[in-house]
N, C-alpha and C positions, 0 to 999 in steps of 0.2 A: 802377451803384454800389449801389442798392437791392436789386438781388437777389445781391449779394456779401454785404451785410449780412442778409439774409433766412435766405441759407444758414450764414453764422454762429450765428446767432437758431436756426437749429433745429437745429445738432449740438451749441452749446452745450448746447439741451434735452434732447440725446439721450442725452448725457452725463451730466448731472444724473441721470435716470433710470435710466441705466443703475448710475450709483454708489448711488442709493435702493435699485434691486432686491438690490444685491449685499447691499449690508447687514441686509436687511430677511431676504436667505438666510442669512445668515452669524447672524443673531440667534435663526431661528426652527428651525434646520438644524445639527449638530454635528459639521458637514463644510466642506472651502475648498476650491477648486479653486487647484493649482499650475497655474507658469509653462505647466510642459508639459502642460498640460492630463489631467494625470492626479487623480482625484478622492483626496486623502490623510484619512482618519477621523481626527478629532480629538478632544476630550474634549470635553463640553456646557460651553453659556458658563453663567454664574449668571444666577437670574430670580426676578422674585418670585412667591415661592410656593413654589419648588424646595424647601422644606420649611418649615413652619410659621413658626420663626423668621427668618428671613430678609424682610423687609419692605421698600417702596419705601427707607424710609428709610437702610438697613442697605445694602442694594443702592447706595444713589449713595457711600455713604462707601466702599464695597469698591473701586468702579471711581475714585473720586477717588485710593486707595491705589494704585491701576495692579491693582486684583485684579477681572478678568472672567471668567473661566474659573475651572471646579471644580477645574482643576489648580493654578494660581494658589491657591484657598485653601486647598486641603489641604498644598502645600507651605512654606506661608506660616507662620510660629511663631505657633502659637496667643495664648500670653503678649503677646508684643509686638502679633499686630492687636486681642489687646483694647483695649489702650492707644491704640491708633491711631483706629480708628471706635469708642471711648468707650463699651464693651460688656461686660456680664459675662463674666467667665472662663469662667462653666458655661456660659454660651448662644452662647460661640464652640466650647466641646468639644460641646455637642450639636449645632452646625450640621456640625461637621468631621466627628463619626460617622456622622449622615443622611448626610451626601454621599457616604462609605465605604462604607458598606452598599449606599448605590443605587447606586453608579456604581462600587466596585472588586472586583475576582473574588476568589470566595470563599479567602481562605487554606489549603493541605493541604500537610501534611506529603510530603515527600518519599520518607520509607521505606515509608511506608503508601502510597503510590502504585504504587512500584515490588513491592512484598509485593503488593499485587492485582493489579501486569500478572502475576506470575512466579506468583500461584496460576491467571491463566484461559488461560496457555500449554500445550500440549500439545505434547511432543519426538514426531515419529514417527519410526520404527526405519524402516531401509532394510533392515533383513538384513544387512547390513556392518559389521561391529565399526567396522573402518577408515576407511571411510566415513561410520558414524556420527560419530567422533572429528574426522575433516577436517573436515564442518559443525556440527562443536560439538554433536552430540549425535543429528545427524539432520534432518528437514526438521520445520519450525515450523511453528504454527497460527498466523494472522494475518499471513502471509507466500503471495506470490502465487511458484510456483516452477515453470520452465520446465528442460526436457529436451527436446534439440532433436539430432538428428542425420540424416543419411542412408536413405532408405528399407530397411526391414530391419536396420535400426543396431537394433534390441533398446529402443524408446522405449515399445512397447507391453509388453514382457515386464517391464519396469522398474516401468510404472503396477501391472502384474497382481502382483511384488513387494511394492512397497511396499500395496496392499491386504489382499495375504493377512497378512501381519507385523501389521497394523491386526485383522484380523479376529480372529486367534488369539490375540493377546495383552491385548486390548483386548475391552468390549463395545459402541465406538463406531461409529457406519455410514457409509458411503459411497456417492456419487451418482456413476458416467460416462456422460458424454456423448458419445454415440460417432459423430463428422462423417464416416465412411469408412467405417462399418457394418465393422469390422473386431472387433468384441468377441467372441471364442471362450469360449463358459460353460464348455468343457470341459477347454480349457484350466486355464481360473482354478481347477476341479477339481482337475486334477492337481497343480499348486503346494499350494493346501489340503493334500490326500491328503498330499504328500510332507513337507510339515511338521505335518501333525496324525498322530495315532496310531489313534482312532478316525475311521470312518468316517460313523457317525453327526453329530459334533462338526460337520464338514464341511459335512453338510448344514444344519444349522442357522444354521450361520454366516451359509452363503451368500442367506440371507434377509438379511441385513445390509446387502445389495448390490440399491441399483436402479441398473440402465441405460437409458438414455434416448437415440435417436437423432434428432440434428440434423441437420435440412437446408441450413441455411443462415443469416446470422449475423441473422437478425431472429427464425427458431427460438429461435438463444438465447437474446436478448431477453425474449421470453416465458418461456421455461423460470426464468432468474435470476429475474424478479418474482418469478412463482410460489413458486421456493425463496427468496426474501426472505421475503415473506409470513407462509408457514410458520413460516420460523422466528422473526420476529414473534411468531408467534399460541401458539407452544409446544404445542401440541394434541397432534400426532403423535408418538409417540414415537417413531419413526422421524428426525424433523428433527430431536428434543430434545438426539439422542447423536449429529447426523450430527458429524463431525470433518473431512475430506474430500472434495473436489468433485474430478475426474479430466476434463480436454478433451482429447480425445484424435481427431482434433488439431485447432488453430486455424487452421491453413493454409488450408486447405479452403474455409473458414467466412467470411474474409476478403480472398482473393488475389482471386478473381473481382469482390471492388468495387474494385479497383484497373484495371480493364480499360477502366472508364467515365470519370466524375468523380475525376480524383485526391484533391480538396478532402473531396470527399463520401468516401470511403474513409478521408481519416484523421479523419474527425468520427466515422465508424462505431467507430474504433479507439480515440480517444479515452473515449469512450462506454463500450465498453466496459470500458476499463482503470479508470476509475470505478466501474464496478458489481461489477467482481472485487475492490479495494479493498476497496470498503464492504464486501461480505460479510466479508471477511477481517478487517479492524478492527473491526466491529460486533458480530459474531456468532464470532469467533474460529475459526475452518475453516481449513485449508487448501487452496488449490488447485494441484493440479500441472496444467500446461500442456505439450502435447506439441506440438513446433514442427518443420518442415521447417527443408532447409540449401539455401544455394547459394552459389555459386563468388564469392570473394571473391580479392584480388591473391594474388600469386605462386602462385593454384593451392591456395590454403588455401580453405576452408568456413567461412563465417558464418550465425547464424540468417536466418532470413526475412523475409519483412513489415518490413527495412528498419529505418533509424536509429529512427524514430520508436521501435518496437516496445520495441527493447533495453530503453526508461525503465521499461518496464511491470513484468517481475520483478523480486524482489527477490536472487531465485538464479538464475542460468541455468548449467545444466550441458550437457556436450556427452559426448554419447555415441558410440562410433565400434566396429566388430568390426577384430579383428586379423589379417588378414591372410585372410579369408574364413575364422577360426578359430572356435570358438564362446566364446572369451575377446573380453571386450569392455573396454574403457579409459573410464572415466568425467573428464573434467575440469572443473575448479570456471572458468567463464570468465568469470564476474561475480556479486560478493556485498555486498551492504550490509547485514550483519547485525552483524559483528564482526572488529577490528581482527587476530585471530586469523588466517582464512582470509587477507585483506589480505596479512600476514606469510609467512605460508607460501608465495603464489605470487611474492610480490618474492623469495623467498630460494631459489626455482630447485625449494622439495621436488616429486618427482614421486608426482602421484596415485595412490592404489589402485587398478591394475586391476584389474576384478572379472568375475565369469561370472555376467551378467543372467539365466539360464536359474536360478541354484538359488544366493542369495544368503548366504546359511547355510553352505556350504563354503567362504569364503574362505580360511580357517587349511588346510582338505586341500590346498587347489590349492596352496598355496604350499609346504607341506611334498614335495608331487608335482613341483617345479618348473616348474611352470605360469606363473607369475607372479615375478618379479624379487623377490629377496629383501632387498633393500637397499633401501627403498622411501621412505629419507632421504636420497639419493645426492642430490649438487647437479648440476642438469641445467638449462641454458638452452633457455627457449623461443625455437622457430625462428619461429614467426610473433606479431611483437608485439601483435595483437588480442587474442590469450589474457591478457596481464596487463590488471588490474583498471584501468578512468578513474579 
């Protein structure tokens, strides 16, 4: 019987203490823990000192009112809690503005918001009128955008496109990273050449351009700091005007840590999709991502690297050749930019196919009949993976 009551005697205690501790968090700590054990932020409770006016005294009449918390009094009609804890009117508006100042985010206008995202955006041109028009103008800065297709699907002639159009038009510069040591200078040459006039021009540009090859995905790692850094630090002029970041490709980079640790594979990718982020919201760049395909149901292609990956860009396009022709088909298979694109793949339009080799002729090819000329024709997609989640 005594050690019935013994064991009473100390969970009563345990209990006691355990409701001391909570309280004593919950007073000193601007947090509570839910049922479900998830920690939920709340607003700071009142204390004395939390600014000048506010004193023991003041403090017991607020919580005799049921007013503990800063939300509690900012909500609370000034007028009336004067009257209530028996306080000057001015010294209830200066406790309710201290509290405002410290504890609520700074008020800003909405068009001046949006007027400063729309001046640090930068549209890039693709070479495709058409293409421009279906992404609303072309590919964004502060947007992470993947091109993923079949080996020799035209994903590298696409990057080597949208750089030259960057170079010539533009005097901003661009970093690729090249995981398959596949980058042709001579290449990127001939596009230059074929839309510039001068030969010289060309050469100049092509200063505009570093290439950097990765080994493997903790290369990149390092490389991103590095170009965080920089751009940071504003120094170079080189980073000052970079506009676009080019991986070409991620495949490569990340499929071989899926061989090991699954867990550890998607924390590499996680990780990463963080860091390409941040550059892109921070520092406003664009990065295009070059992605591998594999065989998904009925015999259709999806990107790579699995459900996880998809969350990562904000564009993902799919690029495919027709028919082993040198015409290639570009389609929009996922967009979170604008309600625009959205519209257009629910309503069947079919994409501009375009010739990745030389983006600037798409008005020839179609006048040559190269290319379907009806290219508002309603057409249902055969594999549902192409419309938009």
């Amino acid at each position: 019987m005594l050690v019935n009551k013994g064991r009473l005697c100390f969970f009563i205690c345990v209990c006691k203490l355990l409701t001391l501790v909570q309280t004593l968090f919950k007073n000193f700590f601007p947090i509570s823990v839910a049922h479900s054990d998830f920690i939920i932020l709340r607003m700071a409770r009142l204390f004395e000192g939390i600014c000048p006016l506010v004193t023991e005294t003041v403090l017991k009449k607020c919580k005799f009112e049921g007013i503990k918390t800063v939300t509690d009094f900012i909500l609370f009609d000034p007028e009336e809690l004067a009257k209530k804890i028996k306080m000057p009117y001015k010294d209830v508006l200066s406790i309710h503005h201290a509290l405002i100042m410290k504890y609520a985010g700074f008020p800003q206008n909405a068009i001046s918001l949006q007027c400063e995202l729309l001046e640090s955006i930068s549209i890039l041109d693709t070479g495709s009128k058409r293409l421009n028009k279906f992404l609303s103008g072309g590919i964004y800065t502060g947007e992470v955008t993947e091109i993923h297709g079949m080996p020799g699907s035209g994903k590298t002639q696409f990057c080597f496109s949208l750089i030259s159009n960057l170079l010539l038009n533009t005097k901003s510069t661009a970093l690729y990273l090249v995981a398959n040591n596949n980058f042709v200078a001579k290449r990127m040459e001939e596009i230059l050449v074929e839309k510039s006039e001068a030969r010289q021009d060309v050469i100049d540009k092509l200063h505009n351009v570093k290439v950097k090859n990765i080994y493997d995905i903790y290369d990149l790692f390092d490389c991103l700091d590095i170009f965080k850094d920089e751009l940071y630090k504003q120094e170079n002029t080189f980073f000052r005007y970079l506009k676009l970041l080019v991986i070409d490709a991620i495949t490569p980079l990340l499929a071989p840590c899926f061989d090991g640790k699954y867990l550890d594979a998607l924390g590499l990718m996680n990780n990463l999709s963080q860091h390409l982020h941040a550059l892109c919201s921070e520092h406003k760049i664009s990065i295009l991502v070059c992605n591998n395909t594999v065989q998904g149901k009925n015999f259709s292609i999806k990107p790579a690297l699995g459900l996880n990956w998809r969350y990562v860009p904000s564009i993902s396009l799919c690029i495919e050749r027709l028919n082993g022709s040198p015409v290639h088909k570009i389609k929009a298979v996922k967009s979170c930019r604008s309600h625009a694109i959205h519209l257009s793949l629910e309503q069947g339009k079919e994409i501009p196919i375009i010739k990745v080799e030389n983006l600037s002729n798409l008005e020839q090819m179609i006048r040559n009949g190269r290319i379907q000329k009806n290219l508002k024709s309603k057409t249902q997609f055969a594999n549902s993976n192409l419309r938009p989640q």
